[in-house]
Each structure stands twice: as C-alpha cells, then as structure tokens.
C-alpha positions as CSV (number, residue, x, y, z in Angstrom):
1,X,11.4,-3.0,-24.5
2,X,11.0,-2.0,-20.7
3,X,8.1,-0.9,-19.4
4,X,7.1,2.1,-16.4
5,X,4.2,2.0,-14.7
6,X,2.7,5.6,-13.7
7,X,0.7,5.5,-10.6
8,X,-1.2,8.7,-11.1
9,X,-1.9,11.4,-13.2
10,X,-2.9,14.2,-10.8
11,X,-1.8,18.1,-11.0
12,X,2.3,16.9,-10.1
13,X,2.3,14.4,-12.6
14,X,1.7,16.1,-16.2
15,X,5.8,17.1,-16.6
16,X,7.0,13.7,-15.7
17,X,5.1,11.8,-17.8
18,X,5.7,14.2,-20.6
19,X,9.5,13.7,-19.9
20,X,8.8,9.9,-19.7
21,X,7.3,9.6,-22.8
22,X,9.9,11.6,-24.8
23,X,13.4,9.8,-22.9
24,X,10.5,6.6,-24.1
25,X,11.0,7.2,-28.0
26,X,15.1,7.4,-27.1
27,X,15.4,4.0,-25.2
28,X,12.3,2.1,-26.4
29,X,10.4,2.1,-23.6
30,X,6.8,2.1,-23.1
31,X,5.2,4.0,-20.4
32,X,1.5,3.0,-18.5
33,X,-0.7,5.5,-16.8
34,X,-2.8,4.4,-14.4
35,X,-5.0,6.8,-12.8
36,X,-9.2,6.3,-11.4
37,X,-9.9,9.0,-13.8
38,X,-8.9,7.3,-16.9
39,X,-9.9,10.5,-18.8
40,X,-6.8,12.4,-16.8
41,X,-4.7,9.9,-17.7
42,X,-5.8,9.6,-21.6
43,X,-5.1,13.6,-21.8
44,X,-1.5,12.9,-20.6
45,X,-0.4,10.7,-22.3
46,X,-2.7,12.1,-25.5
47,X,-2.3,9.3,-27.9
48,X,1.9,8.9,-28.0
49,X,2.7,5.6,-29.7
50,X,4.9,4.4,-26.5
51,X,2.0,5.5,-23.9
52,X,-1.5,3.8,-22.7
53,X,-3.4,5.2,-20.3
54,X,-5.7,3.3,-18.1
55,X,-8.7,3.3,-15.4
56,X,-6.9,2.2,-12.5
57,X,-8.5,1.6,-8.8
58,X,-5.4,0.5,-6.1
59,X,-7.3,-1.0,-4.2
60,X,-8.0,-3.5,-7.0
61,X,-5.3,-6.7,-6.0
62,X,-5.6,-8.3,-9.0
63,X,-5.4,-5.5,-11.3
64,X,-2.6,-3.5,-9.5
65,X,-0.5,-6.7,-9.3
66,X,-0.8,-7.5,-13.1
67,X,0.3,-4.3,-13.6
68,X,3.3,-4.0,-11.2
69,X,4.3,-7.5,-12.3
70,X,4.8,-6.5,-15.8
71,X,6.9,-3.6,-15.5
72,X,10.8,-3.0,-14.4
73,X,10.2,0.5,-12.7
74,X,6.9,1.7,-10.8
75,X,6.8,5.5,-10.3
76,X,4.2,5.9,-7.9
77,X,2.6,9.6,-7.7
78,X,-0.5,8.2,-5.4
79,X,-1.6,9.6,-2.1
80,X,1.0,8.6,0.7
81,X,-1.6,5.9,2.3
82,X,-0.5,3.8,-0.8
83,X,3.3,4.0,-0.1
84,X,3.8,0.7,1.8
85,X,1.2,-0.8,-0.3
86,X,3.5,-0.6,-3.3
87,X,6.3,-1.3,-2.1
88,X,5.5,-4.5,-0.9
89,X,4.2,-5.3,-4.5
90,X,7.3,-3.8,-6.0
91,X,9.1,-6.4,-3.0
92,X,7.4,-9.1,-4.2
93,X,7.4,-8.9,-7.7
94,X,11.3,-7.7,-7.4
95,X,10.6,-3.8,-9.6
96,X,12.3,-1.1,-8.4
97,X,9.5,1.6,-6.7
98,X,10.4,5.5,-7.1
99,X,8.0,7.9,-5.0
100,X,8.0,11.7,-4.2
101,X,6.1,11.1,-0.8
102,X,8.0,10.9,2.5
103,X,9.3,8.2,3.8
104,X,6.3,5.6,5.4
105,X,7.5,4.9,8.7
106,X,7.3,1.4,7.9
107,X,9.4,1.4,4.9
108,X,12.8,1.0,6.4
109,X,11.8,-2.4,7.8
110,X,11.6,-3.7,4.1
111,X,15.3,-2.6,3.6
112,X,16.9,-5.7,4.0
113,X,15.0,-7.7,1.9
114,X,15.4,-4.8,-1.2
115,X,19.2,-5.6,-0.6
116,X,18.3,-9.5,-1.3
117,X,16.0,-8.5,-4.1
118,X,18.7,-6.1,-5.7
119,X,15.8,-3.5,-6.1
120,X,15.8,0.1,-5.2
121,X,12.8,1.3,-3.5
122,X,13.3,5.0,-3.7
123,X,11.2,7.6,-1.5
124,X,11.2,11.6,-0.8
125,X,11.9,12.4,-4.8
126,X,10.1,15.0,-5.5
127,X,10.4,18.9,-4.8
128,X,9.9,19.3,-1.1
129,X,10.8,16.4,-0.5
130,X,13.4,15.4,-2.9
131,X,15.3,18.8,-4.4
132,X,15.3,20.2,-0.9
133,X,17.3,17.2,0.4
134,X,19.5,16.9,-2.7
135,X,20.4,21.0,-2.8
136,X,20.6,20.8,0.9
137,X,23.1,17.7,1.3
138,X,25.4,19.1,-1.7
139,X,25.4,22.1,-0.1
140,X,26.3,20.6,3.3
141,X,29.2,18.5,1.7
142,X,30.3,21.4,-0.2
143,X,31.1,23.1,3.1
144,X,32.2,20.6,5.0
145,X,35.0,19.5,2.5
146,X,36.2,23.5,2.7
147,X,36.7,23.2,6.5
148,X,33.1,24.7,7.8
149,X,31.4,23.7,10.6
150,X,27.7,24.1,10.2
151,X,26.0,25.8,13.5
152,X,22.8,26.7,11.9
153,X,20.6,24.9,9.2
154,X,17.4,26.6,8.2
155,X,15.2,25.6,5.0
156,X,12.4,26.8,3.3
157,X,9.3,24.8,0.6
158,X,6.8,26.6,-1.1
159,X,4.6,26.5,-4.1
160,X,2.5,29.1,-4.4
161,X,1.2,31.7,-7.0
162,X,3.4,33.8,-8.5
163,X,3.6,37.5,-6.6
164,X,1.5,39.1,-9.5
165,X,-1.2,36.7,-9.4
166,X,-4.0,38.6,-6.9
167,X,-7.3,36.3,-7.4
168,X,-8.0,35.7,-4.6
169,X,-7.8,37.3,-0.4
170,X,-5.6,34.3,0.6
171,X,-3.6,34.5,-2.3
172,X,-3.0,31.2,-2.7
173,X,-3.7,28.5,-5.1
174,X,-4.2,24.7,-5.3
175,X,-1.6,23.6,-8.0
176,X,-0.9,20.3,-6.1
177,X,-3.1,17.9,-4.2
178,X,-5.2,19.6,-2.0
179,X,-5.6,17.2,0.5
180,X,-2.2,18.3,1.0
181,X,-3.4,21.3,1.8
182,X,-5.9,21.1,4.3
183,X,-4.2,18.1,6.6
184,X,-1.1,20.0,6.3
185,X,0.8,20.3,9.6
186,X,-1.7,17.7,11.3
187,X,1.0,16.0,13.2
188,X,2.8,19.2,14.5
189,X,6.1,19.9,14.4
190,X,9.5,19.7,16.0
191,X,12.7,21.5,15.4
192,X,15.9,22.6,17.2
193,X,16.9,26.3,17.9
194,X,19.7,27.3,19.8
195,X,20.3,24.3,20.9
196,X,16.7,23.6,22.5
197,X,14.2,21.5,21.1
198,X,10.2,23.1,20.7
199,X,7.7,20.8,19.9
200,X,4.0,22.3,18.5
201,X,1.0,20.8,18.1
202,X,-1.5,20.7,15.4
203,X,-3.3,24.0,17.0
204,X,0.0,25.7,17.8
205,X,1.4,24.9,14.6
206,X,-0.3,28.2,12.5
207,X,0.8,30.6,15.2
208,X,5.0,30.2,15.7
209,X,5.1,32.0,12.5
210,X,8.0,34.5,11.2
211,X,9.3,36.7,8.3
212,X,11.1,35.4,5.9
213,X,12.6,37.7,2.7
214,X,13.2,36.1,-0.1
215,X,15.6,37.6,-3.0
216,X,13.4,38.6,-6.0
217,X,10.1,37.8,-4.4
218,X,9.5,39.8,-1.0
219,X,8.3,39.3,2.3
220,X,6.9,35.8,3.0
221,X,5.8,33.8,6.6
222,X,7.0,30.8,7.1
223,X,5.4,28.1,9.9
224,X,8.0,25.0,11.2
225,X,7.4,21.7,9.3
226,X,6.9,18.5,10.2
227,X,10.1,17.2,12.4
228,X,13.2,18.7,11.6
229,X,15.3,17.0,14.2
230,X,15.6,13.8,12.1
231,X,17.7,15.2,10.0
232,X,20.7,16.6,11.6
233,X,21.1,12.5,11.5
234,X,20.2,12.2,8.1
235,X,22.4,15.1,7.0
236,X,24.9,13.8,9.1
237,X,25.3,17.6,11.3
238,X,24.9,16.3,14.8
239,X,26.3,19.6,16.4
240,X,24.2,21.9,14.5
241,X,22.5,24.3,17.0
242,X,19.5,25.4,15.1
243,X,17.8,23.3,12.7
244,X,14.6,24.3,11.2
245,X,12.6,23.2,8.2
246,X,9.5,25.8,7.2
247,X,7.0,25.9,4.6
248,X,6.2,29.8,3.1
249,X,3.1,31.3,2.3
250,X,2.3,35.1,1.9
251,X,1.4,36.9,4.7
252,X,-1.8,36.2,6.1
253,X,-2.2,32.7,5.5
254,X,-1.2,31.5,8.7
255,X,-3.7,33.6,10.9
256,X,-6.5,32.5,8.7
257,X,-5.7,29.1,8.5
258,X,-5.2,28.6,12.4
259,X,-8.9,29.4,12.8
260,X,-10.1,26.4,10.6
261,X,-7.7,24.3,12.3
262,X,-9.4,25.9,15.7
263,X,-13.0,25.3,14.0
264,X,-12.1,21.5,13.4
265,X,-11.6,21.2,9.6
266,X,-8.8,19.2,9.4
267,X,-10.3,16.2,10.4
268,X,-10.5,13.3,8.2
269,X,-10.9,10.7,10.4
270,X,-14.5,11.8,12.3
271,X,-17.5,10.6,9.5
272,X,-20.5,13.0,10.3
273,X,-23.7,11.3,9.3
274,X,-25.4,13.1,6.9
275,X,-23.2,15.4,5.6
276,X,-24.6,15.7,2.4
277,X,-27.9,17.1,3.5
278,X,-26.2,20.1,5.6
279,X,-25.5,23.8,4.2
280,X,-22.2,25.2,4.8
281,X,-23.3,27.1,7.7
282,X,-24.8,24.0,9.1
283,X,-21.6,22.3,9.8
284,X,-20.1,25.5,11.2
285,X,-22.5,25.1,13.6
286,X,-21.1,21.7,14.9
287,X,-18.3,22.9,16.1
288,X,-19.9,25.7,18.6
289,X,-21.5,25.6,21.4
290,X,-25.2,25.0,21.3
291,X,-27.0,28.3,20.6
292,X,-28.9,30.3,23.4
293,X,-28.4,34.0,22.3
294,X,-30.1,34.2,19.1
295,X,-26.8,35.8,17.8
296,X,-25.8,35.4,14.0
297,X,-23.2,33.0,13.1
298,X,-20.3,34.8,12.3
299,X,-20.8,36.7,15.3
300,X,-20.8,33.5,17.4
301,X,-17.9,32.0,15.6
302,X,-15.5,35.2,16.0
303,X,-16.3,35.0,20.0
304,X,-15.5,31.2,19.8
305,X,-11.8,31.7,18.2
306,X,-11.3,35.4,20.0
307,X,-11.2,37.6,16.5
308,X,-12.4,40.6,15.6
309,X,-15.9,39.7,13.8
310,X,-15.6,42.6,11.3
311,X,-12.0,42.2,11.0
312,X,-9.6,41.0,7.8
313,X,-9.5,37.0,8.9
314,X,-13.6,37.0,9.1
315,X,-13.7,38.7,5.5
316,X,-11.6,35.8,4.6
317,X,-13.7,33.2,6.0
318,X,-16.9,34.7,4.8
319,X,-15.0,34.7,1.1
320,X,-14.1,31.0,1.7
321,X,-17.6,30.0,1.6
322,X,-18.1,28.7,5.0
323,X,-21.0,30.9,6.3
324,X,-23.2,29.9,3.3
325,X,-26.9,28.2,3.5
326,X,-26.4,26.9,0.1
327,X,-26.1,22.7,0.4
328,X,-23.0,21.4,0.9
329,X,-21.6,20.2,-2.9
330,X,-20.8,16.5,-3.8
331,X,-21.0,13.7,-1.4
332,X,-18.2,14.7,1.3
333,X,-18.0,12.5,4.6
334,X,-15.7,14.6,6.8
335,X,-15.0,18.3,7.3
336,X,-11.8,17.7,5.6
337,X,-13.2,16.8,2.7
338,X,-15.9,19.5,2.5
339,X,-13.0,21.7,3.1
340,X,-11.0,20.5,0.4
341,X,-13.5,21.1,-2.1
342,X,-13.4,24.5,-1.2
343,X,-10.8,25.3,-1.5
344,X,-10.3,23.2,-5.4
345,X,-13.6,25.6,-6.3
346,X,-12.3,28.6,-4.7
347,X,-8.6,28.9,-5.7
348,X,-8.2,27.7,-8.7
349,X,-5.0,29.3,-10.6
350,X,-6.2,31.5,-13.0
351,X,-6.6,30.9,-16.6
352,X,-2.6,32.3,-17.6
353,X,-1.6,32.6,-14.6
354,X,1.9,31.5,-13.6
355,X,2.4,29.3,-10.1
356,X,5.8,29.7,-8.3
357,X,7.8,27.2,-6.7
358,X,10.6,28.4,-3.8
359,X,13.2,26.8,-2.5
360,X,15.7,28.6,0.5
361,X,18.6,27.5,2.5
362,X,20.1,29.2,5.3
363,X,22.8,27.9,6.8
364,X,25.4,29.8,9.4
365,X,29.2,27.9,9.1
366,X,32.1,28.2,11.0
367,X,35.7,28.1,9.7
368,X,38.2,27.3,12.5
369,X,41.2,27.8,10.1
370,X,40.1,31.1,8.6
371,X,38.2,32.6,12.3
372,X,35.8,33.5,9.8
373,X,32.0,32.8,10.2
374,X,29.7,33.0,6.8
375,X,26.2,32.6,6.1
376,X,25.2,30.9,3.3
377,X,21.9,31.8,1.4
378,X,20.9,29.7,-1.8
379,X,18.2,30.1,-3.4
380,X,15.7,28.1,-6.2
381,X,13.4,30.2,-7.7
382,X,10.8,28.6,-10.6
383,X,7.7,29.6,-12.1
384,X,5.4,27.9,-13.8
385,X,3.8,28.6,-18.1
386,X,1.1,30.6,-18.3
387,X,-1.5,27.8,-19.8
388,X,1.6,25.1,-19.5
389,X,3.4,23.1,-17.0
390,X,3.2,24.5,-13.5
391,X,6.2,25.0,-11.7
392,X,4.8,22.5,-9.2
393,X,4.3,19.7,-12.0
394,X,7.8,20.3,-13.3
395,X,9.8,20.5,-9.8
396,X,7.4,17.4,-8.2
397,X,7.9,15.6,-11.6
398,X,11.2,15.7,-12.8
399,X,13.4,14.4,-10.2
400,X,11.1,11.1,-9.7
401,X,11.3,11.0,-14.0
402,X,15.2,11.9,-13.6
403,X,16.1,8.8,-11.2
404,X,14.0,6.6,-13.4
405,X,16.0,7.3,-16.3
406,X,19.0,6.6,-14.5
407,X,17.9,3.5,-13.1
408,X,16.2,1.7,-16.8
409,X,20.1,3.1,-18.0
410,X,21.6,0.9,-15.9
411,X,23.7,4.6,-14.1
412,X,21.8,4.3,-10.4
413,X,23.9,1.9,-8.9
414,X,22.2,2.1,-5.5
415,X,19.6,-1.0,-4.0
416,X,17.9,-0.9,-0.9
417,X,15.1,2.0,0.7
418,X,16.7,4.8,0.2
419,X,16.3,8.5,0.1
420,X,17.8,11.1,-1.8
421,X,20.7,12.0,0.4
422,X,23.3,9.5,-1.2
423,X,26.0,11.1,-3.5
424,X,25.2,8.4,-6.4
425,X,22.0,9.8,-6.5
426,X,21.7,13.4,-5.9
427,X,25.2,14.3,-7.7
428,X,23.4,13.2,-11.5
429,X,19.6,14.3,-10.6
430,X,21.1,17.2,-9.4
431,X,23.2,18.0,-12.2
432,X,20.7,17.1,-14.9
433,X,18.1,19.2,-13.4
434,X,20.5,22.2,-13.6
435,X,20.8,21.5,-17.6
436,X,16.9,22.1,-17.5
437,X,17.6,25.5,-16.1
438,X,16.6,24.6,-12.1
439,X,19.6,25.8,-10.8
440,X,20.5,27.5,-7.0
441,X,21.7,31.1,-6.5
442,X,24.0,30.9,-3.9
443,X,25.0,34.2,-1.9
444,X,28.1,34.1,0.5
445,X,28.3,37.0,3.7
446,X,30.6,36.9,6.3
447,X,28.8,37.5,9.5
C-alpha cells in the first residue's frame, strides 16, 4: 500500500482529496489529512475506509516528520511560508513534494540534491499557477512548431463569482484563502510592453488597470501580476515584445481596493498592541493624521486618499465594515488580519451560488512563411456546483491530485525542482484534465 500525506484541508483542497480518495480504492492507497482544524479535515475525508484525517500543527518537528517519513508522496496545500519547510523534510526523508504555491525562491538551490535523491519536488501546480503555465506552454509549442514567432504574450487568472451572483457591492467572494486576498500584489509587479520594462509598486499596483472582454462573461479589469519578465525565460520566448501576466476582477475592484492598500491594510508584518480592544473605526484612525478639526471620520479619510466622500468607493468602504465602533472581532494582531476577517464575514459565497474560475491567453504570432500575423485567444471558462465543489477547489485541486497519480503510477518520469513547464508533465495533466471537461476554446484572427 502507499501512502499520501495531505497538508491541508482549506477551501482548494475538498476536490483533490475527493479525487484522492476515489483513484485510493483503484490502486490501494491510503490517503492522510492533516490539517489544525481536524474537524475540516474529518468532513473531507468523511469516514472513507482508505482516509484518516488528523489535527496537524507544522510547526510541530516531531509530528510533521513522522508523518512525512511514512509516506511516498506529500501534497502540500499549506500557506506558501511552509514551502521550503517541506521540502527539505521531503529532501531528507527522500518523498517526492507536489505544491500549487509558487516557486520559494530558495527552492532551486535544493535541485541538485533532488537529482541525488531521485525525488521530484514539484511546485506552481495548481490553477494560477499550474493550468496557466501548462495551457500557456502547449500553446506556445503548438505555435512555434507551425513556424510562428510569438511578439506578444498576454495572460489572464481569476476566480471570482459567477456574473449572476450580486451579494455583495464588490462583487466578489472569498472561495480561496483570503490571506491571498488581502496581501495580494504586496511585492508589485513587473512586466514587459512594447519592448520596455514598467515596474509598479505595491501602491501603484491597483491603479495601472485596463479592460479586458472576455467571451461569454463581459467586461472585466485586469491589474499586472507579480513579475512577468521571468517568464519569457521560462517559456523560452526571449524576443517577445510584450509580456504581461494580469489577474481579473469586475469593474470596481481595483479603485476600491487601492484605498486600503493607501490606508495601510495590507500589512502583516507591523503587530499593533492592543488590537483586540479597538473598534473598527479605531484603527482607521491610525493611519490619519492626528485629529484637529473635529470632522467625522469618513470625511477625514476621503480627504486623506483624495475621493469623493459621498461617492461609490466610500459606500463601499462604509459596506466593508471599516467605519464601525463595534469591537474589533477575534484576537487579530495586524491590520491584515483584521482585514482578512472582513472580508471571510463579509463575502461569503452565497448559499447556491456558483464561483467561476477564468483563464485567458492572448498571444500576437508572426508567420514569416505565410506574411501572415494572427492572434490567438484561448480561453478556460469553469464554474463551480451550486452547494458542491467550487470551481476554485476543482481547478486548484486537480492538477496537484493529477501529477500525484502519475507519479504513485510510476508515469512521471521527471526528478528534480521542477515546475509545470516540462512536456512529461503538462502533456498527461493536461490531457486528463480535458477528459474532466476543463478544456480551452481557442479562437484564431488574422490581424
């Protein structure tokens, strides 16, 4: 029998450990869930003879190395800060190590010594990253074999609610981690366009914003993400000209969101003593100026960050809760926290409600031999079940649960830290996830 180890069981994680536990009665494999809410876990895995859940704190040594050490593949759905953690367990103990984070920057350095180990320690396998990298490198090979020349390489993430879902003013729900969600973008970004590179910081993230349409679902903004550069290397287009990765969110997000980000927010790093005790308005108040005029708060706050103080981004902010003398809730330590339980009380997705999960490429090829220039749309569109699997559980899930199945089948010859850009690897994930109905639309225009 060989064993997986599931490293939590948050809101991504429900699909694949379904899929786990059914490909488990097919091969004889048992499958561990380890999560700090053991509870979570137990639902999960809900009583299948080839499953255990357990209570599971990471930072325990002892009990996360008995666990590692008795199993052949570690699927690792924790926070990113565990990554390198892990895999130097996984190293150790010799287990191959499948994650859908991105790569830790320290990873690579441990490459060398998977090679010795014969181990895979596979990162970025998950939606965005992971089925954007796969779609996007097949894609890219695809063309490149048919004589194109790739000048332009523009993709597009998303999970968000699906366009009839209005329950809230941002119109957006937390179907994924929302820590996620309220650090997102706090490195900046850098991308190419026309052959210049632009480089934004945290603050000037939320405002390079533009229009994007998307086939079947409308008008959607999209905001640069992370660095895009790196992977004219790792998609082996050196001579694109513009390369941009984006994330999408309906109109309006942006605006909004660039004023917490200018309130202070998304800080996780700065404790503030006493949070507990402080209302909601309270900790607005730490970020402004100290107060002379007597002037209420929302007032004070829409001169601070420039915005109309009757106008549709204050509504939004009032909405979110922030203005509010009721005590802060729980036992938060930063502003980022406080802000991230917000936002799990505030936009919940509804009770059958669908989530949707969107994927876009845009790339602009040149054929020398035909004098012909094309662009090349393809498109993943998924939603999620109404009182089911969200599209964001399924997509995160299944490519992680995919390449684990491979590997305990002996049909992922591959060792080393890798990511998902490798032809023995995204060629069968690919494929399989197509027989499960995730498949790209492709539309061809010559331009």
């Amino acid at each position: 029998m060989k064993n997986v180890l599931i490293l939590g069981a948050g809101q991504s994680t429900p699909y694949l450990i379904d899929y786990m536990l059914r490909e488990a009665e097919k091969h004889d494999w048992f499958i561990t869930v380890c999560d700090m809410n053991y509870e979570t876990a137990a639902l999960h895995v809900n009583g299948h003879s080839n499953g255990l859940a357990i209570e599971f704190d990471v930072n325990d040594e002892r009990m996360r190395k008995a666990q590692i050490s008795k199993s052949d593949v570690v699927i690792n759905m924790l926070a990113p800060t565990f990554q390198y953690l892990i895999a130097l367990d996984c190293l150790n103990f010799g287990k191959h190590m499948i994650t859908a984070s991105y790569e830790n920057i320290n990873i690579q350095d441990l490459h060398k010594d998977a090679l010795r180990k014969d181990i895979l320690i596979l990162n970025e396998m998950g939606l965005d990253p992971g089925i954007d990298h796969m779609s996007a490198i097949s894609l890219i090979h695809k063309i490149k074999e048919e004589g194109g020349q790739i000048k332009t390489f523009i993709s597009y993430g998303s999970g968000l609610p699906a366009p009839e879902v209005e329950s809230n003013p941002l119109k957006y729900c937390i179907t994924w981690n929302p820590r996620n969600v309220v650090m997102s973008g706090e490195s900046g970004a850098q991308y190419m366009e026309n052959r210049k590179v632009k480089i934004l910081s945290h603050h000037a993230l939320f405002q390079r914003t533009w229009s994007v349409d998307v086939d079947g679902i409308g008008t959607l903004e999209a905001y640069p993400n992370r660095d895009s550069i790196i992977y004219r290397e790792l998609f082996k287009i050196p001579n694109v000209e513009t390369m941009i990765r984006g994330t999408l969110r309906y109109p309006g997000w942006c605006e909004t969101w660039l004023q917490l980000v200018k309130l202070g927010y998304p800080n996780e790093n700065m404790r503030i003593p006493n949070l507990s005790e402080f209302s909601y308005s309270d900790l607005v108040e730490t970020f402004l100026p100290v107060n002379d005029s007597g002037s209420k708060i929302q007032q004070r706050v829409a001169n601070f960050l420039g915005i109309n103080p009757t106008g549709e981004i204050m509504k939004k902010l009032n909405w979110l809760g922030i203005f509010s003398q009721d005590k802060i809730k729980g036992n938060p330590k930063t502003a980022a926290e406080v802000l991230k339980d917000l936002l799990i009380e505030k936009m919940p997705l509804p009770a059958g409600a669908r989530d949707m999960v969107a994927l876009v490429h845009e790339i602009e090829a040149v054929y020398p031999d035909k004098n012909k220039k094309y662009r090349i749309t393809s498109t993943l569109i998924e939603f999620g079940e109404p009182n089911g699997f969200t599209a964001i559980a399924k997509t995160v899930g299944l490519p992680a649960a995919i390449a684990a199945k491979l590997l305990l089948t002996d049909r992922l010859p591959i060792t080393g830290c890798q990511i998902p850009t490798h032809p023995v690897i995204y060629k069968p994930v690919l494929e399989e996830l197509e027989n499960l109905g995730l498949k790209f639309v492709e539309k061809v225009e010559e331009i």
